[in-house]
C-alpha positions as CSV (number, residue, x, y, z in Angstrom):
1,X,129.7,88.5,24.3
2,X,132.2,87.5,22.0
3,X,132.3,88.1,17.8
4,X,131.8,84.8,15.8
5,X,135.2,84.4,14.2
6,X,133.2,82.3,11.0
7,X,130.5,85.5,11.2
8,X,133.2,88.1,11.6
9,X,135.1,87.0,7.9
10,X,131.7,86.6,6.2
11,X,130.0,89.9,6.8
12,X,130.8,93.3,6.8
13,X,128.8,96.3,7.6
14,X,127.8,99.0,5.7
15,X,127.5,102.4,6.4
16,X,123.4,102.4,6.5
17,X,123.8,99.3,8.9
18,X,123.0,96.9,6.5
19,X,124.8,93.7,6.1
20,X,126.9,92.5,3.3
21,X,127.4,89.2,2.6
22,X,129.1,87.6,-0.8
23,X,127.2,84.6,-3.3
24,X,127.8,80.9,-2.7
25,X,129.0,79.0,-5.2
26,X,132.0,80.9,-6.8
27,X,134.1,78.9,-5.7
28,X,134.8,75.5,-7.8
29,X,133.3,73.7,-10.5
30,X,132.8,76.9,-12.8
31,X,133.3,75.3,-16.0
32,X,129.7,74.6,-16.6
33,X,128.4,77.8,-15.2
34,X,127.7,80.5,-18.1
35,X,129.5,83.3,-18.0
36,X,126.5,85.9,-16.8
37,X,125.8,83.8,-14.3
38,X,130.0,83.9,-12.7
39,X,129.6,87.1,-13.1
40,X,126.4,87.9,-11.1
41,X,127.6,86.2,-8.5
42,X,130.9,87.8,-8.5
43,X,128.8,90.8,-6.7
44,X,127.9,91.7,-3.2
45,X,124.3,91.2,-2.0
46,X,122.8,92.2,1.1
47,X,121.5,89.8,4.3
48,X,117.8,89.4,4.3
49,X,115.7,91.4,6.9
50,X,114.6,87.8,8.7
51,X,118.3,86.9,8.9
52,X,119.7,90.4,10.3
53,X,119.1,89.8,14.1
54,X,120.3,86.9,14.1
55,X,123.8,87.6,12.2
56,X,124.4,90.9,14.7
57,X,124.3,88.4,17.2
58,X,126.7,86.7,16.1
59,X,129.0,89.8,15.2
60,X,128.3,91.2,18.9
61,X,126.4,94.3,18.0
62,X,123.3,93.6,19.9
């Protein structure tokens, strides 16, 4: 089976086998977003457990 190409630039693996994903909206329309909240969402969080099977499908892991 092939990798996603969208899947493949939007998630990276880590070396537990988690997945990493980055926060929507950081990219436009920041001027009336506070500062904190730019800045938490300038950080990496992880894929939900409910979504994980589905997103190693797409990258071609299972």
């Amino acid at each position: 089976m092939k990798t996603n190409p969208g899947a493949k630039k939007r998630f990276t693996l880590t070396g537990t086998g988690k997945i990493k994903r980055k926060h929507a909206f950081k990219s436009h329309i920041l001027t009336k977003k506070s500062k904190k909240r730019k800045r938490n969402l300038t950080y990496f969080g992880e894929v939900h457990q409910a979504d994980e099977e589905n997103i190693k499908r797409l990258l071609a892991m299972k």
